[in-house]
VEXMIFI-547529 format. One line per field, with one value per atom (N, C-alpha, C, CB): residue number from 1; chain; z, y, x. Coordinates in Angstrom, 2 decimals. Glycine has a CB too. Example, Ala and Ser with C-alpha at 12.3 -4.5 7.8 and 13.67 -1.06 7.14 Angstrom:
BEGIN
num: 1,1,1,1,2,2,2,2
cadena: A,A,A,A,A,A,A,A
c3: 7.80,7.80,7.80,9.05,7.08,7.14,7.87,5.72
c2: -5.69,-4.50,-3.30,-4.47,-2.25,-1.06,0.03,-0.60
c1: 13.19,12.30,13.20,11.31,12.85,13.67,12.90,14.08
***
This chain:
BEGIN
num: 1,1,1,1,2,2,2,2,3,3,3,3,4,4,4,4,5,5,5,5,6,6,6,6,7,7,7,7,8,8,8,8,9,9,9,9,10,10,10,10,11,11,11,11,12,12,12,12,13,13,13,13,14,14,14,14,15,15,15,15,16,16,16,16,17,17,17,17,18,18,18,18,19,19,19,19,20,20,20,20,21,21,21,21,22,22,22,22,23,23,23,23,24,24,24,24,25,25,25,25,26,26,26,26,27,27,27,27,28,28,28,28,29,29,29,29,30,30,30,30,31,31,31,31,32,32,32,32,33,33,33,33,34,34,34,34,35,35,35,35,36,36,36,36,37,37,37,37,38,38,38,38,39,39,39,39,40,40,40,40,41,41,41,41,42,42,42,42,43,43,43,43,44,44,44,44,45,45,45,45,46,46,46,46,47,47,47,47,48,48,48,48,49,49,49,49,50,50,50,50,51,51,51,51,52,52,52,52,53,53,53,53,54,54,54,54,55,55,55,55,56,56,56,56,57,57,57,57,58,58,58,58,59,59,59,59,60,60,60,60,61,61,61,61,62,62,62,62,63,63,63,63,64,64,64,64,65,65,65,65,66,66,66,66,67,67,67,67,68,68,68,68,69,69,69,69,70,70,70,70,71,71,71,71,72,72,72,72,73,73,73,73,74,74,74,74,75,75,75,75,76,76,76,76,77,77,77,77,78,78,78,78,79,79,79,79,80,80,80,80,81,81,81,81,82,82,82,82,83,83,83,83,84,84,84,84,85,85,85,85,86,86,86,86,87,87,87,87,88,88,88,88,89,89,89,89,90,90,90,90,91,91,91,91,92,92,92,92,93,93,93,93,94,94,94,94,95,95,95,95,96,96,96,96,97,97,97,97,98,98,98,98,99,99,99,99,100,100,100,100,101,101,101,101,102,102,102,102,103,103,103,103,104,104,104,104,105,105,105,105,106,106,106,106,107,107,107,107,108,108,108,108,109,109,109,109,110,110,110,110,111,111,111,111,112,112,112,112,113,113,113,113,114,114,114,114,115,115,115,115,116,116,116,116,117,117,117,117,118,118,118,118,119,119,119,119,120,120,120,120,121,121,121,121,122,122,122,122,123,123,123,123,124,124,124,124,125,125,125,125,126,126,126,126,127,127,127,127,128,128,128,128,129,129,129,129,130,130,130,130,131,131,131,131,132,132,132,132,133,133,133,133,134,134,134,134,135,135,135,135,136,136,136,136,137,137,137,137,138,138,138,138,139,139,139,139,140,140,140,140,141,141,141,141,142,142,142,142,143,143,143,143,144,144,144,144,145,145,145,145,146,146,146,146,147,147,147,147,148,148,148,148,149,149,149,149,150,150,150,150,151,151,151,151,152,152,152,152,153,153,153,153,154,154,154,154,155,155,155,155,156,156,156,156,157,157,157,157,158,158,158,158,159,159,159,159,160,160,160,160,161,161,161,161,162,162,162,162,163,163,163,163,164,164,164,164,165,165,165,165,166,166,166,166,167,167,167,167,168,168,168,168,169,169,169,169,170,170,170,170,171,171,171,171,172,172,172,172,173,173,173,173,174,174,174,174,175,175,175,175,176,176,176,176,177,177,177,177,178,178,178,178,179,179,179,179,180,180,180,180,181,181,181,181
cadena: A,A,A,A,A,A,A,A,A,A,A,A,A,A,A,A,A,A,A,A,A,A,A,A,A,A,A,A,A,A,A,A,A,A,A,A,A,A,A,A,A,A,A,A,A,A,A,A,A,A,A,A,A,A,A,A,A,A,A,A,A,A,A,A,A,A,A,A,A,A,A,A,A,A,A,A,A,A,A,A,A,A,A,A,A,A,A,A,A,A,A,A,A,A,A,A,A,A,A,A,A,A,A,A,A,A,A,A,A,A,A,A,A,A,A,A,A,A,A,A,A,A,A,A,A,A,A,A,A,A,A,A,A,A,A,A,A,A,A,A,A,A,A,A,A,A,A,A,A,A,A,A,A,A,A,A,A,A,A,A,A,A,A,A,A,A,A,A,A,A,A,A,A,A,A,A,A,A,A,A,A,A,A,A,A,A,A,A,A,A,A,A,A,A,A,A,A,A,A,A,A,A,A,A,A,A,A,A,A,A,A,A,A,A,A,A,A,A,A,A,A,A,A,A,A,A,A,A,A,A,A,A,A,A,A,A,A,A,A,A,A,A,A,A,A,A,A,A,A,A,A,A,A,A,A,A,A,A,A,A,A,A,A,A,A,A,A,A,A,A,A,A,A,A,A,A,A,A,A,A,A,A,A,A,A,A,A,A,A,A,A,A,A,A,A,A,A,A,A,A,A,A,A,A,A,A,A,A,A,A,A,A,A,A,A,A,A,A,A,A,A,A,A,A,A,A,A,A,A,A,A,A,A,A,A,A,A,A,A,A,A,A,A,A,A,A,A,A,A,A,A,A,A,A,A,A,A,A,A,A,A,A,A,A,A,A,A,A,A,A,A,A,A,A,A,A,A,A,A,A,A,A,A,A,A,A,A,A,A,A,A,A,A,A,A,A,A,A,A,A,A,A,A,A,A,A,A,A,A,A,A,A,A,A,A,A,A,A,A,A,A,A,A,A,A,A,A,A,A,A,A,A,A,A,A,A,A,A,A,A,A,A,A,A,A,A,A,A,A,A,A,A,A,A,A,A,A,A,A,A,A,A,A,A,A,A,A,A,A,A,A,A,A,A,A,A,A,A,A,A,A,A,A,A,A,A,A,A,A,A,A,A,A,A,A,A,A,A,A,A,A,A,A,A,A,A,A,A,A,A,A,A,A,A,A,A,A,A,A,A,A,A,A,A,A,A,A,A,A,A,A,A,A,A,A,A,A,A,A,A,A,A,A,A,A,A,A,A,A,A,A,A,A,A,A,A,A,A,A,A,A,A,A,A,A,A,A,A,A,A,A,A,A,A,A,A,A,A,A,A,A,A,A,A,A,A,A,A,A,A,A,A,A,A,A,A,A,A,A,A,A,A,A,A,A,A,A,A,A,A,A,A,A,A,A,A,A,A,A,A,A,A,A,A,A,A,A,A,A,A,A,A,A,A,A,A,A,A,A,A,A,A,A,A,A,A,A,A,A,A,A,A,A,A,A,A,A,A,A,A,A,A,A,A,A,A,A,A,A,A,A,A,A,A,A,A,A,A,A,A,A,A,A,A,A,A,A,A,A,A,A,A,A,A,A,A,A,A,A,A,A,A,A,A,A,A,A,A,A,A,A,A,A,A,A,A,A,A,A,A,A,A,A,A
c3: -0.30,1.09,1.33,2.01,2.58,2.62,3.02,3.03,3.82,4.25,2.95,5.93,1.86,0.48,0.97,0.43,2.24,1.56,0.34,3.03,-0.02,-1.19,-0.92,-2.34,0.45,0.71,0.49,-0.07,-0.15,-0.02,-1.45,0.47,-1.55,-2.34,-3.13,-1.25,-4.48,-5.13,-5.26,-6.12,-5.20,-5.63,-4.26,-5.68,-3.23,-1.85,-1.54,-1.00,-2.43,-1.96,-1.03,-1.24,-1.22,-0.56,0.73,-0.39,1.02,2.67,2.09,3.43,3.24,2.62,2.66,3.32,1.81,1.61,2.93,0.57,2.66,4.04,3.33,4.32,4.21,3.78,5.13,3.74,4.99,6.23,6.95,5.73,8.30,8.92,8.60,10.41,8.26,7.67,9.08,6.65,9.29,10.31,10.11,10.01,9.45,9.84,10.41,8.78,10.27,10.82,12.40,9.94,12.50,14.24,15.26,14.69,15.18,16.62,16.11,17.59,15.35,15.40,15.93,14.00,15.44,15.63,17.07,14.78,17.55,19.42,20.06,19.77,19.66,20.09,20.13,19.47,18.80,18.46,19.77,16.97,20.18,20.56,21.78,20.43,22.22,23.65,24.27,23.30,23.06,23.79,23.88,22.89,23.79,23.82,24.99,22.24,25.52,26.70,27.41,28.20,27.57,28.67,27.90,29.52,26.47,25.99,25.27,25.21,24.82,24.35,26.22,22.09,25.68,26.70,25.79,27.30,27.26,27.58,26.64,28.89,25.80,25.15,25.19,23.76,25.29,25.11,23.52,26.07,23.07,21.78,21.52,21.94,22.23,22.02,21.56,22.35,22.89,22.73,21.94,24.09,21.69,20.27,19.20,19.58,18.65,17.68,17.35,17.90,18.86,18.94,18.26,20.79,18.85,18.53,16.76,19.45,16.38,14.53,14.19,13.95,15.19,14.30,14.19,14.61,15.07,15.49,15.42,16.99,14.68,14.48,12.69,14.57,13.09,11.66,10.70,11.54,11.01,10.05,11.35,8.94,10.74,11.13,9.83,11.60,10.24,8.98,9.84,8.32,8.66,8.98,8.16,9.22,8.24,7.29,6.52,7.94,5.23,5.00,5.73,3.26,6.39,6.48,8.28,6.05,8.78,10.22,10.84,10.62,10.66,11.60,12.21,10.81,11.79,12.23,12.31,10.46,13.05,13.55,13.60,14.96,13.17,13.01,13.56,11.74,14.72,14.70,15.46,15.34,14.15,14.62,14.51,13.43,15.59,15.15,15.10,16.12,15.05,14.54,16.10,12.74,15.93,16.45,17.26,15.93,16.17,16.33,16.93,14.21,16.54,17.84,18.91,18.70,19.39,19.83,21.12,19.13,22.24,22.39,23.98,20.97,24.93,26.30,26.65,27.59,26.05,26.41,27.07,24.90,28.22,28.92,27.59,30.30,27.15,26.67,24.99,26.35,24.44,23.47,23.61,23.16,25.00,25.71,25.91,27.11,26.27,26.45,24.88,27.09,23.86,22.44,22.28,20.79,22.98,22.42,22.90,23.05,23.96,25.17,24.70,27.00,23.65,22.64,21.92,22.49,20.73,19.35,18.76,18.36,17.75,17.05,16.02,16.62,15.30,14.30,14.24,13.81,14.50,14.49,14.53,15.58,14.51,14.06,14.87,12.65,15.89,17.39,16.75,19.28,17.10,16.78,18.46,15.95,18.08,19.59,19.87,19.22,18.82,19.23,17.48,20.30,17.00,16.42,17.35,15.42,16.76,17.18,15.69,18.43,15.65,15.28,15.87,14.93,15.28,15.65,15.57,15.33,16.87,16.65,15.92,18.11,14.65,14.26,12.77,14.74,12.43,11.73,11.66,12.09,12.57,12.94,12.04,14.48,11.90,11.00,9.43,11.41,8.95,7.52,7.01,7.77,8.09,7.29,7.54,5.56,8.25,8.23,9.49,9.15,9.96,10.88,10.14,11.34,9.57,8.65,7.41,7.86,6.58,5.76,6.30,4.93,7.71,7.92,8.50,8.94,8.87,9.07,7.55,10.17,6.64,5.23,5.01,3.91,5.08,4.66,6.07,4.76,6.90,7.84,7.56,9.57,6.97,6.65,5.44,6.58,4.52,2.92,3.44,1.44,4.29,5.06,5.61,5.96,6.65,6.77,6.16,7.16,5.09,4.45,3.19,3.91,2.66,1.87,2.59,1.28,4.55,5.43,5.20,7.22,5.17,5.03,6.69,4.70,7.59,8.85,8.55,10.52,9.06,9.57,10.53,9.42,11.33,12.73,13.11,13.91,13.11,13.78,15.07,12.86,15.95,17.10,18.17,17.76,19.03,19.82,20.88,19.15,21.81,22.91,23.14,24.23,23.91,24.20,25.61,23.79,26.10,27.30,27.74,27.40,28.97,29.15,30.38,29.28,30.95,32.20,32.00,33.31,32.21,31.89,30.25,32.03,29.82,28.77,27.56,28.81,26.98,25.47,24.36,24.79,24.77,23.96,22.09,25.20,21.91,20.42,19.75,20.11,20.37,19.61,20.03,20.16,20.68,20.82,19.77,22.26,19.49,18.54,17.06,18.43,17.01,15.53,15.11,15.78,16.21,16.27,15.30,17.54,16.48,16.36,14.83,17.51,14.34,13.11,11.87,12.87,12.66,11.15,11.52,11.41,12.46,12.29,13.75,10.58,14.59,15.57,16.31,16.47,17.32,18.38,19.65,17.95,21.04,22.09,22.49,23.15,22.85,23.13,24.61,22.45,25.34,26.73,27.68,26.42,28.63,29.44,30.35,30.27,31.05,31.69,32.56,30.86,33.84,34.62,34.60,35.91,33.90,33.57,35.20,32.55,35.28,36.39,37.01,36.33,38.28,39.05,39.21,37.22,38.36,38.55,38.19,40.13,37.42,37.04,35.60,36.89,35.22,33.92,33.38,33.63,32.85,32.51,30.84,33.39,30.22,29.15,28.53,28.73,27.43,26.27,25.52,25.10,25.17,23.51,22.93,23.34,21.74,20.18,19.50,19.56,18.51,17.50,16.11,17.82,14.97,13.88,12.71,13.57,13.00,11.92,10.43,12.46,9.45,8.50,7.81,8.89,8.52,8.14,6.73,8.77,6.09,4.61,4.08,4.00,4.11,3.46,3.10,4.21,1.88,1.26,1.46,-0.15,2.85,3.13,3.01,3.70,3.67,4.48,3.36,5.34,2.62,1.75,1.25,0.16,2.03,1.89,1.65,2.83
c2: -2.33,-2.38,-1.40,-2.05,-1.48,-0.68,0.76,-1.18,0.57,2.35,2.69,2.94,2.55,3.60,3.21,5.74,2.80,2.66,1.66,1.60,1.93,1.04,0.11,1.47,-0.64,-1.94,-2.00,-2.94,-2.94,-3.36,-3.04,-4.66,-2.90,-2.18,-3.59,-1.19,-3.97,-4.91,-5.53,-4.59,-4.09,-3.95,-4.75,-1.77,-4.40,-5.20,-6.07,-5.00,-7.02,-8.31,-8.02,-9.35,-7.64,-7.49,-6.41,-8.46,-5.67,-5.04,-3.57,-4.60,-3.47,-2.07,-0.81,-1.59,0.29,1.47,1.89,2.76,2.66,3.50,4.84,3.46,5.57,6.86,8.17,6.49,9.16,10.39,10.33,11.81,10.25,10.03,11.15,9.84,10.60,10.75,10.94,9.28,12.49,13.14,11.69,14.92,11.27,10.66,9.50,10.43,8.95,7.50,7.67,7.24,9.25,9.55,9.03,11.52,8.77,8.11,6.87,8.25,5.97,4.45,4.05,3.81,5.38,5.31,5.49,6.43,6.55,6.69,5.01,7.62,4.70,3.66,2.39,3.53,2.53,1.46,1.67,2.11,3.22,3.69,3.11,5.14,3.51,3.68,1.98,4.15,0.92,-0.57,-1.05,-1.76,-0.01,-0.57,0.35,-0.51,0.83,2.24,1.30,3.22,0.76,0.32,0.18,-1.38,-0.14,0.29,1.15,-0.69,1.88,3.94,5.07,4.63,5.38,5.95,6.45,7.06,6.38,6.66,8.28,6.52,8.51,9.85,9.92,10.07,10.99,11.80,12.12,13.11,12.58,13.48,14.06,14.70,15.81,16.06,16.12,16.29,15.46,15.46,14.45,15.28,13.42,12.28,13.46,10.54,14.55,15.46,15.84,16.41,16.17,17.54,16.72,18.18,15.50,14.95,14.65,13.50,14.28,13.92,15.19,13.21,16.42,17.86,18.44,18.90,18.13,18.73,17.68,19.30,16.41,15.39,16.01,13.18,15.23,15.71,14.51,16.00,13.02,12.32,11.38,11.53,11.65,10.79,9.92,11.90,8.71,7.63,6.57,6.41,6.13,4.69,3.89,4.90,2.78,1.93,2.61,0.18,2.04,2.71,1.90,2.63,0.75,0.30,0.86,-1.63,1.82,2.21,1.36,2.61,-0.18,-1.09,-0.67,-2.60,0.19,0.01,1.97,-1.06,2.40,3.96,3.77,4.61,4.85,5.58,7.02,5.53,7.44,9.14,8.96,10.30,10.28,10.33,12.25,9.30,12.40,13.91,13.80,15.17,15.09,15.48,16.56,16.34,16.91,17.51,18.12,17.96,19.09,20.89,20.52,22.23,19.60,19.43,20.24,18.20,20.39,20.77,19.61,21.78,19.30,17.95,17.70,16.94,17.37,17.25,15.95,18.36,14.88,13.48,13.35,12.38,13.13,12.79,12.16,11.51,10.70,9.86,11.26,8.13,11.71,12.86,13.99,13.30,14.07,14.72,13.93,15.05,12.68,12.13,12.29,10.41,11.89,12.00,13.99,11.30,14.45,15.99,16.10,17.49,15.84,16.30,15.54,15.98,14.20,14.09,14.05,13.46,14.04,14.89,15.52,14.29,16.15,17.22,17.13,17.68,16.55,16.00,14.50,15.90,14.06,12.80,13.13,11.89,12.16,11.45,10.33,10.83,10.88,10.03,9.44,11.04,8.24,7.45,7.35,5.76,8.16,8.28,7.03,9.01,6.58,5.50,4.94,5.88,3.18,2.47,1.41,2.00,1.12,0.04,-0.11,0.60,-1.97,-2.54,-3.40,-2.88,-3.69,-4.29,-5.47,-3.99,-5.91,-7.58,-8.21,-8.57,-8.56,-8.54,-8.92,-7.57,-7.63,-7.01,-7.57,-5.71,-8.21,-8.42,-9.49,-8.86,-9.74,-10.53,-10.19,-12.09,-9.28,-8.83,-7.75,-7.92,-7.72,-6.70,-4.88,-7.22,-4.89,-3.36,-2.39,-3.63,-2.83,-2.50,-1.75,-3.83,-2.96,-2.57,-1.19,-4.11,-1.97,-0.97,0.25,-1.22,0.50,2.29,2.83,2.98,1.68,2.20,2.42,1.41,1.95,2.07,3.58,1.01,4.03,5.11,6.12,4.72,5.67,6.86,6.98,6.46,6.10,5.94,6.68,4.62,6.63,7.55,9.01,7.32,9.27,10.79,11.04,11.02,10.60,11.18,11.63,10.78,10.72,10.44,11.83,8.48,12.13,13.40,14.82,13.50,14.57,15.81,15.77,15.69,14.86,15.09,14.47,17.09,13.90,13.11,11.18,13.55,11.19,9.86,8.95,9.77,9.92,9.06,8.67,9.75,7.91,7.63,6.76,6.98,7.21,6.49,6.44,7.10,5.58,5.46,4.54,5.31,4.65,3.86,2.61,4.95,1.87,0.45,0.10,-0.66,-0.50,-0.59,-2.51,-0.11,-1.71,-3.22,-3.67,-3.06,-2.63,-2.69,-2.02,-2.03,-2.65,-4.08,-4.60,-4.47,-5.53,-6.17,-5.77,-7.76,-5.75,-6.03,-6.67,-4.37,-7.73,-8.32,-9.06,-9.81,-8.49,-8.71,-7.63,-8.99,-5.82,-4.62,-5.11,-2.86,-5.24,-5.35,-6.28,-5.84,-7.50,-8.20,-7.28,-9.76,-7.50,-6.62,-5.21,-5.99,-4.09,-3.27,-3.82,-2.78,-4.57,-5.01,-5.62,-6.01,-6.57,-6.71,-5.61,-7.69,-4.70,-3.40,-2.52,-1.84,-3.25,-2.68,-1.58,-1.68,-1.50,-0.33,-0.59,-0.14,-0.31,-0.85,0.07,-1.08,-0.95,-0.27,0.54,-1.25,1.89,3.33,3.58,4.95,3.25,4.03,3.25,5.45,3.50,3.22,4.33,2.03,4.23,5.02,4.29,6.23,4.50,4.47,5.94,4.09,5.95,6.99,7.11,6.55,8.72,8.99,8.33,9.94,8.33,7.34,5.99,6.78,5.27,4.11,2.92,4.09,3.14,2.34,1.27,3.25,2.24,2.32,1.86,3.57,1.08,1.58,1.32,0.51,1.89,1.77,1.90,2.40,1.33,1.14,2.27,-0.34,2.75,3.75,3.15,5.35,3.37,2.41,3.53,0.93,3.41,4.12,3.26,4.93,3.92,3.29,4.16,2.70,4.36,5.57,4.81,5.88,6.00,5.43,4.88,4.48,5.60,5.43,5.50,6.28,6.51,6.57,5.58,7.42,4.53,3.39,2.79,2.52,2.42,1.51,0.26,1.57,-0.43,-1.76,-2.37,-2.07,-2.40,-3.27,-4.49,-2.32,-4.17,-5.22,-6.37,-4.35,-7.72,-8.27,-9.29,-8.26
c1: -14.42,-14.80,-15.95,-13.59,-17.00,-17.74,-17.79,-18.29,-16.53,-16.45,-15.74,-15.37,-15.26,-14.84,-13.35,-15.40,-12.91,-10.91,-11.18,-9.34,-9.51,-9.55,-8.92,-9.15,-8.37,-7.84,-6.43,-8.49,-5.90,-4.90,-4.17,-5.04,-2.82,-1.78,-1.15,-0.55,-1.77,-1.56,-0.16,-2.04,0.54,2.50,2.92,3.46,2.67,2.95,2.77,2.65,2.36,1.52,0.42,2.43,-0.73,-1.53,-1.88,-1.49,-0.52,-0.37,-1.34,1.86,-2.15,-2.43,-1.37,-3.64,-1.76,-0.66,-0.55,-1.05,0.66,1.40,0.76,3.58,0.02,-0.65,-0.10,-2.68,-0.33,-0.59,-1.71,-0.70,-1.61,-2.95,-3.74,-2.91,-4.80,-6.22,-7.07,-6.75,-7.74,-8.49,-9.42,-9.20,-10.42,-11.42,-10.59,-12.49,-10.06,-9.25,-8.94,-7.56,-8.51,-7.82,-8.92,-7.54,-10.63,-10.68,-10.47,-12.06,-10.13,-10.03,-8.72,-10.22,-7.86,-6.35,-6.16,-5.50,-6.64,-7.01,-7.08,-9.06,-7.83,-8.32,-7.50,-9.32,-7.04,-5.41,-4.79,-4.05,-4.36,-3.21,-3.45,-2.89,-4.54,-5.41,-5.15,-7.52,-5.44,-5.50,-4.06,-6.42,-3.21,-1.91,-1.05,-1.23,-2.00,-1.24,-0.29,-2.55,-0.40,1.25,2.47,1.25,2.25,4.02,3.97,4.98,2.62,2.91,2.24,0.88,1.11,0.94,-0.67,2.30,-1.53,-2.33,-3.14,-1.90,-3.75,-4.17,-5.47,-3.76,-6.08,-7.18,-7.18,-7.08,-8.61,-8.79,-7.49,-9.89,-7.51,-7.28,-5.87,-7.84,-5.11,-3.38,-2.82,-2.60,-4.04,-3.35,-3.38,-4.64,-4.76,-4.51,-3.29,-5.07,-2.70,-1.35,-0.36,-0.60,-0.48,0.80,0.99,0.92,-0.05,-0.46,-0.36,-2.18,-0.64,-0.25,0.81,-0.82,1.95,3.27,4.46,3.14,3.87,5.16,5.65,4.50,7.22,7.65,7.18,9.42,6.28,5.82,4.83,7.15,3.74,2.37,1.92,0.99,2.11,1.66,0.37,3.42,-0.08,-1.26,-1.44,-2.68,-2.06,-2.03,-3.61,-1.93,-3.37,-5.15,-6.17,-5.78,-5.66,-6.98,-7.23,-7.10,-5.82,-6.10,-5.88,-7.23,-5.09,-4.68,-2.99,-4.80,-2.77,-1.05,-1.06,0.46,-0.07,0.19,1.43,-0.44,2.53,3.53,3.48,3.76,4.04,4.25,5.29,3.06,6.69,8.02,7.79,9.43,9.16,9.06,10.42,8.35,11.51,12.71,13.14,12.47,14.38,14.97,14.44,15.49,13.51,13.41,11.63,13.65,11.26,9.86,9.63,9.91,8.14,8.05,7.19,7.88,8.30,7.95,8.72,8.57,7.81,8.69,8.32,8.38,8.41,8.33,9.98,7.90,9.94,11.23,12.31,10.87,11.40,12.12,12.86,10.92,12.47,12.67,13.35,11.68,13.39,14.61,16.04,14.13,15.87,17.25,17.86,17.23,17.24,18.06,18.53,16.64,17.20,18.01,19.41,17.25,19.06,20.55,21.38,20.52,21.69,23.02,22.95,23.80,21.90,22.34,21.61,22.78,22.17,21.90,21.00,22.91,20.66,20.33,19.26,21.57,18.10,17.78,16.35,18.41,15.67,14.25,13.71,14.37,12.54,12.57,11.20,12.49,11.17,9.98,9.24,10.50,8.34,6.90,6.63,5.11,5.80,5.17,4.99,3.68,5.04,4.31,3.62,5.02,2.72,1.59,1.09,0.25,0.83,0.27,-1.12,1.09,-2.35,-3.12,-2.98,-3.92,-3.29,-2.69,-3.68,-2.46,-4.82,-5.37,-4.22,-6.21,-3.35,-2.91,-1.30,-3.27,-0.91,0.55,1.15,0.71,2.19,2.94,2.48,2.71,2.46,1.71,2.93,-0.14,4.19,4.98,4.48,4.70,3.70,2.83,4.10,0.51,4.40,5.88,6.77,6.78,7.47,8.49,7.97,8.89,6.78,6.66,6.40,5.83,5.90,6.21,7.48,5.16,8.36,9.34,10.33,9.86,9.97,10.68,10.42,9.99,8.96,8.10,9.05,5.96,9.12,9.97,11.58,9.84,12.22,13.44,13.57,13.82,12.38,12.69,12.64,11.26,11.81,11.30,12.08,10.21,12.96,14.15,15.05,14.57,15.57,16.73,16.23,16.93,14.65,14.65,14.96,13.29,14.89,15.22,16.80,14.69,16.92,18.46,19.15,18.79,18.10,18.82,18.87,17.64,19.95,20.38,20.59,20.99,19.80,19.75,18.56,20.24,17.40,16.35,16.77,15.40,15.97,16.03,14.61,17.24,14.54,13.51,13.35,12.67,12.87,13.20,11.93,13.39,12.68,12.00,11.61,12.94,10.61,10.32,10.95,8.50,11.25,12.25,11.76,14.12,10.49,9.85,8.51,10.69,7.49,7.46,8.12,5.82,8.42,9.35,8.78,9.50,9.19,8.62,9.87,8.01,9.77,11.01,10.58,11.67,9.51,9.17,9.51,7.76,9.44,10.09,11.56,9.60,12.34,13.83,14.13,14.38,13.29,14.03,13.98,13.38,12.50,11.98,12.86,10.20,13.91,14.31,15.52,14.33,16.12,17.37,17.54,17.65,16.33,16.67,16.58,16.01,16.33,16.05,17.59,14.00,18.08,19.54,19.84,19.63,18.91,18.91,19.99,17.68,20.52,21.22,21.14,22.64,21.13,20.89,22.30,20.32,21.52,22.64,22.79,21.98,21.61,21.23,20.30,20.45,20.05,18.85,18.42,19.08,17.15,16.89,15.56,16.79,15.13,14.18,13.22,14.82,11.78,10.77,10.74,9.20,10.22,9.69,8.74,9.38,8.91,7.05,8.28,4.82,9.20,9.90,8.72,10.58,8.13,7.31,7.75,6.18,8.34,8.68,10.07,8.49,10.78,12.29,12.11,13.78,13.10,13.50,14.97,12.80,15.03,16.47,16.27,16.55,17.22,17.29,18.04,17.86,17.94,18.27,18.04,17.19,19.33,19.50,19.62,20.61,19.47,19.67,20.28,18.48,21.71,22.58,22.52,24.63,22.88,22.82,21.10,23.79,20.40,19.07,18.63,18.40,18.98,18.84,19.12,19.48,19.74,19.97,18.69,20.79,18.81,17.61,17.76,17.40,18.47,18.18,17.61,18.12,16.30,15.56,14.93,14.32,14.65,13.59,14.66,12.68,14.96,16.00,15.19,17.04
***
């Protein structure tokens, strides 16, 4: 390719690798994030940085079509929704935000960073990943896609402003090497 990635991961059938976000990639990744603000949220430079600097796992695809950032417990992190999991447990692995480029979609690039967040947990030693879903406005393609990686809905809640509502979903037993069925 012309910018120097090296494309796609032969062993995968074609998907490119699940890597650590890569500083030069973060404004393309902004930008991912940015055209999808109504089911993540809205970022600037700087506070997409914070978040890729202070999560316990920031992933991308190499080719920068797909974003992963989860943090853990002990974060340092006041997203309402990251608060409802503190305040019941002890132990877990909150998924911020994935986005895929719809460009990019149906290629498996989902799953494979959630595999890559499931091994990363499971070497911390947690078993709980969890993360919430917007049910207002809908998004009933993550509820299914959730539900089939095994999550299940725990909670709800209406975000401040009432603009907003959402599901929490958990997925115990995360360490399991399921998924590739």
């Amino acid at each position: 390719m012309a910018d120097g990635r090296t494309g796609a991961d032969p062993v995968d059938g074609g998907r490119p690798a699940i890597i650590s976000v890569r500083a030069e990639d973060q404004p393309l990744l902004l930008v991912l994030n940015n055209d999808h603000a109504a089911e993540l949220s809205l970022l600037d430079g700087p506070g997409f940085a914070r978040l890729i600097d202070t999560a316990f796992l920031a992933l991308q695809t190499e080719d920068a079509t797909a974003l992963l950032i989860a943090f853990d417990q002990a974060s340092d992190y006041d997203s309402p929704n990251f608060l409802w999991f503190r305040a019941r447990f002890q132990r877990y692995v909150y998924v911020d935000r994935l986005v895929v480029s719809p460009a990019a979609r149906g290629r498996g690039l989902a799953r494979a960073l959630y595999e890559s967040l499931f091994a990363a947990a499971s070497a911390a030693g947690i078993d709980r990943v969890v993360c919430e879903i917007n049910v207002e406005p809908p998004n009933p393609g993550s509820i299914r896609f959730h539900e089939a990686l095994g999550f299940r809905r725990i909670g709800d809640a209406a975000l401040p402003g009432g603009a907003k509502r959402v599901a929490y979903y958990e997925r115990t037993g995360a360490c399991r090497a399921d998924l590739r069925r």
